[in-house]
C-alpha positions as CSV (number, residue, x, y, z in Angstrom):
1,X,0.0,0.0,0.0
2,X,2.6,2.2,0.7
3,X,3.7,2.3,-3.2
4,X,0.4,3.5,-3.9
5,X,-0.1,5.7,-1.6
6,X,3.1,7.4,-1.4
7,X,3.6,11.8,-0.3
8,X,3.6,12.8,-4.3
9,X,-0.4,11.0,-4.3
10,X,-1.1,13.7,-2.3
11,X,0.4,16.4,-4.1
12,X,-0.6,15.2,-7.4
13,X,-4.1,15.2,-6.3
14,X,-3.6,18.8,-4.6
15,X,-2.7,20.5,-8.0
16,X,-5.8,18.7,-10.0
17,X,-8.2,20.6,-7.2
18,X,-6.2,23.8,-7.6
19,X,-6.7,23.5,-11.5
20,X,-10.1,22.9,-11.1
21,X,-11.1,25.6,-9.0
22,X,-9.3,28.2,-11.4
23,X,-11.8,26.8,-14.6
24,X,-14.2,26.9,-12.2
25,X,-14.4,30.8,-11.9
26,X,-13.6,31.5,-15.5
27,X,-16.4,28.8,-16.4
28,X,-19.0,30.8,-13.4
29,X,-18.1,34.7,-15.4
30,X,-19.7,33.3,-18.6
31,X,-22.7,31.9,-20.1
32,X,-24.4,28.3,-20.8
33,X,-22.0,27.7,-24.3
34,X,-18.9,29.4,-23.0
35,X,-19.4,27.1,-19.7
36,X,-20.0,24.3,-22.0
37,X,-17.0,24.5,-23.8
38,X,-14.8,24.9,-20.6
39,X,-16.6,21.7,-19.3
40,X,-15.8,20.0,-22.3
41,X,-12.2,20.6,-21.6
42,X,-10.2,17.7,-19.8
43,X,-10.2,19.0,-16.9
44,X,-10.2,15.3,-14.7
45,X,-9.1,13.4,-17.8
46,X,-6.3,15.7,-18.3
47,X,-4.6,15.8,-15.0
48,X,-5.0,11.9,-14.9
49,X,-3.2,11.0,-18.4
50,X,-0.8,13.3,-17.1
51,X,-0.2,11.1,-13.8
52,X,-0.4,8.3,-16.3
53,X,2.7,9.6,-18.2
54,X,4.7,10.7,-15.2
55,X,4.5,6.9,-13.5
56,X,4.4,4.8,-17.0
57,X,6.3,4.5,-19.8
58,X,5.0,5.8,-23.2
59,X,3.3,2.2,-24.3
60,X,1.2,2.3,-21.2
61,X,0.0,6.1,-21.9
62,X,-0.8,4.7,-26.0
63,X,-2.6,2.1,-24.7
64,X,-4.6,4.1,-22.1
65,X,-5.2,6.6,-24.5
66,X,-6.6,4.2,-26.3
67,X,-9.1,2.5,-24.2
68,X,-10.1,6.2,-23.7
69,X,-11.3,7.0,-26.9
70,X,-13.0,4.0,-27.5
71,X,-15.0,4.6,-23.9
72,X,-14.9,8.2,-25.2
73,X,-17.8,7.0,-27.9
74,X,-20.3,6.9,-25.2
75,X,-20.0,10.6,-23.5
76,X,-22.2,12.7,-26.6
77,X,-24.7,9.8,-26.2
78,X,-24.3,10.5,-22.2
79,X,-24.8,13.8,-22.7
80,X,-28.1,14.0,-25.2
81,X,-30.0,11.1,-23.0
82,X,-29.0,12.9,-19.9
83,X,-29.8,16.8,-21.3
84,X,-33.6,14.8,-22.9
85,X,-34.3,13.5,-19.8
86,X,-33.5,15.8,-17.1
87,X,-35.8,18.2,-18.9
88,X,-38.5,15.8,-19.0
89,X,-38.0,13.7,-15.3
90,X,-35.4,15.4,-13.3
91,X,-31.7,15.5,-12.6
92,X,-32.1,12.1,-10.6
93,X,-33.9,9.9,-13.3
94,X,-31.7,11.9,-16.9
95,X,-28.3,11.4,-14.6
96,X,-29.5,8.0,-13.7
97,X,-30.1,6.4,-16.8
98,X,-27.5,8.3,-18.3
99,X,-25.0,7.1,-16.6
100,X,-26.3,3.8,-17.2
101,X,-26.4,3.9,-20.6
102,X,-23.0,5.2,-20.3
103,X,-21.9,2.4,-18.0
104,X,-23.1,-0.3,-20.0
105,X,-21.9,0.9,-23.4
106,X,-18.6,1.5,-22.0
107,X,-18.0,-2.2,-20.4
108,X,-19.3,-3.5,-23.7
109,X,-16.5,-1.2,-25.5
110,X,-14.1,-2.2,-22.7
111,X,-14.7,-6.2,-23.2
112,X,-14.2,-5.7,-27.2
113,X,-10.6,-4.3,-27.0
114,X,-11.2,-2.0,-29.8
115,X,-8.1,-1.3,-32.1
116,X,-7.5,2.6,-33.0
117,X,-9.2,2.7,-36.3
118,X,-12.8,0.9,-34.9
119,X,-12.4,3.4,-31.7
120,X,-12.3,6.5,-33.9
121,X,-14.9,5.1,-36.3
122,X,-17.0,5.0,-33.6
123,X,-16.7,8.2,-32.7
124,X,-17.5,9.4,-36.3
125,X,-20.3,7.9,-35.8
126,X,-21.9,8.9,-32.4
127,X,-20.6,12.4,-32.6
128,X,-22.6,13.6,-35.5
129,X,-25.9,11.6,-34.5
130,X,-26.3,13.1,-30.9
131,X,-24.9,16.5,-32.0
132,X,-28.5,16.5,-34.6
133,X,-30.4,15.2,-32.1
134,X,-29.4,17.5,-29.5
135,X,-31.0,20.3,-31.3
136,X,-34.2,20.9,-29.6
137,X,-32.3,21.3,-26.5
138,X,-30.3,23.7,-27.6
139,X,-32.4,26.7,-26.8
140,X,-34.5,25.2,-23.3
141,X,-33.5,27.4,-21.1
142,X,-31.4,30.8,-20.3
143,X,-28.4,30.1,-18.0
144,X,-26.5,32.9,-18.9
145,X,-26.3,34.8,-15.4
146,X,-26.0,32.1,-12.8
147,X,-24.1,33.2,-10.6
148,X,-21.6,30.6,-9.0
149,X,-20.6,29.4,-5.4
150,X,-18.5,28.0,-3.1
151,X,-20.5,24.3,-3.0
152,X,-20.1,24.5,-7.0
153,X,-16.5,25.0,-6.7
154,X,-16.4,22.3,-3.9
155,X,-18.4,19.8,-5.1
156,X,-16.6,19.7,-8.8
157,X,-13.0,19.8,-7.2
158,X,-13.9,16.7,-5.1
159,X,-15.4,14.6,-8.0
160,X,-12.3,15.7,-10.4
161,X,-10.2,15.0,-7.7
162,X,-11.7,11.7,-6.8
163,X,-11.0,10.8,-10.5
164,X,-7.5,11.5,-10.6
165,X,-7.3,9.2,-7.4
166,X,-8.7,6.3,-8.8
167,X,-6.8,6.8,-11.7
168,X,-3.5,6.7,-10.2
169,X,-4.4,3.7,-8.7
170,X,-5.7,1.9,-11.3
171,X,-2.6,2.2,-13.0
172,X,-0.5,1.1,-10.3
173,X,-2.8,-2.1,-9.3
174,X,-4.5,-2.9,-12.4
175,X,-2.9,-1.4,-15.5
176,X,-3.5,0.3,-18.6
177,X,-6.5,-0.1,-19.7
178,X,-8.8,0.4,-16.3
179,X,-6.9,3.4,-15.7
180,X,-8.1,4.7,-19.5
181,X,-11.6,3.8,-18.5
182,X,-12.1,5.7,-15.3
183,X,-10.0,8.6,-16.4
184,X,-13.1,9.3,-19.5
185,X,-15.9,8.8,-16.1
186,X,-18.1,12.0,-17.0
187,X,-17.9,13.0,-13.4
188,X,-17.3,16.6,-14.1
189,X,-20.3,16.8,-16.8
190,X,-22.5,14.8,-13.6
191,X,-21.1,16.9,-10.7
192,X,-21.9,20.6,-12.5
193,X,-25.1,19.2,-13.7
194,X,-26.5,18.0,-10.2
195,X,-25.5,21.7,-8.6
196,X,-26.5,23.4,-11.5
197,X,-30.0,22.0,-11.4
198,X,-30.2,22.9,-7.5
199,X,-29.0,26.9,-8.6
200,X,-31.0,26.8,-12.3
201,X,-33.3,24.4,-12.6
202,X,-33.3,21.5,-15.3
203,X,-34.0,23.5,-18.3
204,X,-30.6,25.2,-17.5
205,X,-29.1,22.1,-17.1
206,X,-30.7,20.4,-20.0
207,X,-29.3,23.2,-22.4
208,X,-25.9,23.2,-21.3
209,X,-25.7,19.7,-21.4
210,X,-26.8,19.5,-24.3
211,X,-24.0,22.3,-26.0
212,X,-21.4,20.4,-24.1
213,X,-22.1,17.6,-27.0
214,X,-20.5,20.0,-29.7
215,X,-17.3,20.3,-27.6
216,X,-16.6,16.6,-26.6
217,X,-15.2,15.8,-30.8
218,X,-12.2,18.0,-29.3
219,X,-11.6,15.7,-27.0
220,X,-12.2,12.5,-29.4
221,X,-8.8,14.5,-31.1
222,X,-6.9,14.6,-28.1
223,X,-7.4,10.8,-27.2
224,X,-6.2,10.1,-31.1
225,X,-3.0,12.0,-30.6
226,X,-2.3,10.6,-27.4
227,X,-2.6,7.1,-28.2
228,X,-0.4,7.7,-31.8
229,X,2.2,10.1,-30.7
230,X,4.4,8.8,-27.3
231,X,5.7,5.8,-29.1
232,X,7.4,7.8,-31.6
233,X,7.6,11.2,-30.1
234,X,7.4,10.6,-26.3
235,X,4.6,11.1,-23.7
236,X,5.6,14.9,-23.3
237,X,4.9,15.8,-27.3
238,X,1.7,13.6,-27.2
239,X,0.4,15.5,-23.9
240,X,1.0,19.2,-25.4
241,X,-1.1,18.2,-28.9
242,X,-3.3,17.0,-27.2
243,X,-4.6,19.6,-25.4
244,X,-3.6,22.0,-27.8
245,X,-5.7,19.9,-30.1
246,X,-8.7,20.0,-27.2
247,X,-8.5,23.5,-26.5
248,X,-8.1,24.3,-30.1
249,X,-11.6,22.9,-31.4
250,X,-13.2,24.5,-28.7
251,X,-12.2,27.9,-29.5
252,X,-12.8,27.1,-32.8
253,X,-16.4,26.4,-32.6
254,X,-16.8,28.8,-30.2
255,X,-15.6,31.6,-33.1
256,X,-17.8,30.0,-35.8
257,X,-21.0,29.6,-33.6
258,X,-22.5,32.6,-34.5
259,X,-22.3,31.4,-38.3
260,X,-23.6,27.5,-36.9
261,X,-27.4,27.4,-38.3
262,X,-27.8,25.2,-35.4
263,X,-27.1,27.5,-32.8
264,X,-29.0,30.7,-34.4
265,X,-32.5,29.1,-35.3
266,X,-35.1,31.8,-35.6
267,X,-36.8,32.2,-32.3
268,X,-34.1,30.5,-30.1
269,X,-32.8,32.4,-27.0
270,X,-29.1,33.2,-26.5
271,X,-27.3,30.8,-24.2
């Protein structure tokens, strides 16, 4: 036990909070689709590949990255079950079964041992689907001026932290791919959207869930760089394009949304 849980656990885990926190406040200054995109962001997946690469070599990180995007197939479908039925039943019930649907999708992907080319396929496929189906839920509610606070802040640094934990476990006790699986766990997406329905109410929740579909392809890049890149170029390369990749495609919707016909339908409200 003492290998696992050694002083730099502890400071590891110390830095993910502190990183979350600071997204925190930018993501509170701004609206529903700004808050989105920031949510999108890795912001537990991140820190934990980055544990991942400074404990394992770079055929572990590959092969986490890996199991990651293939998992990574089930978050837009996560998302548009969860925004649907939060709307229609409550943050108990959309969460509930979207988590399900999440959980078994993501053992079956797990089980299959998916090579790169079926795990981005899938992707291709899932991403577009829910991103047109999401579109009715675009507009269901203003969240624009909620205003954040300290249990927000809390509650999201505890799950992301939590994360990065079991993460840095798995890799130590069970190994690559169990650490790519729960490092992908939507618990940021699930911990903002249980405290945002307490401050907002569910059509908040429901439409920012439901723009946080657009920004999760970013992170369908980032997986695909990190599992091809540290082989050749080492895990330090992979990490930077992958979050430049991430953060890239974010800002990059973000710029053309005003020009998006899905996100300026006549009659919708701003986000």
């Amino acid at each position: 036990m003492t290998t696992v849980l050694d002083p730099s656990f502890a400071v590891k885990l110390a830095a993910t909070a502190g990183l979350v926190i600071i997204a925190t406040l930018i993501a509170e200054k701004v609206g529903a689709f700004i808050g989105a995109m920031i949510a999108a962001l890795p912001l537990s997946a991140g820190p934990a590949y980055l544990f991942i690469s400074m404990e394992h070599d770079s055929t572990f990180v590959a092969q986490s990255a890996l199991t990651g995007l293939g998992i990574n197939t089930m978050i837009t479908p996560f998302l548009l079950i969860s925004s649907i039925l939060v709307r229609r039943f409550g943050i108990w019930v959309g969460l509930g079964l979207g988590f399900a649907l999440w959980a078994i999708g993501s053992f079956g992907i797990l089980q299959a041992a998916l090579d790169v080319e079926a795990a981005i396929a899938l992707n291709l496929i899932a991403f577009p689907i829910c991103l047109y189906f999401s579109r009715p839920y675009l507009d269901c509610g203003t969240a624009s001026n909620i205003k954040g606070g300290l249990m927000d802040i809390v509650l999201r640094a505890l799950a992301v932290v939590s994360v990065a934990a079991a993460v840095i476990i798995a890799g130590r006790l069970i190994g690559p791919d169990m650490a790519g699986f729960v490092a992908v766990i939507p618990i940021v997406w699930m911990s903002m959207a249980v405290v945002l329905y307490a401050r907002a109410g569910r059509d908040a929740t429901s439409a920012v869930m439901a723009n946080g579909i657009g920004g999760m392809f970013g992170f369908c890049l980032a997986l695909s760089a990190l599992h091809l890149m540290p082989v050749e170029y080492g895990s330090t390369a992979a990490l930077c394009t992958a979050l430049a990749l991430c953060v890239s495609w974010n800002l990059g919707l973000t710029a053309a949304r005003p020009f998006i016909p899905m996100y300026n339908r006549a009659g919708q409200r701003p986000l």
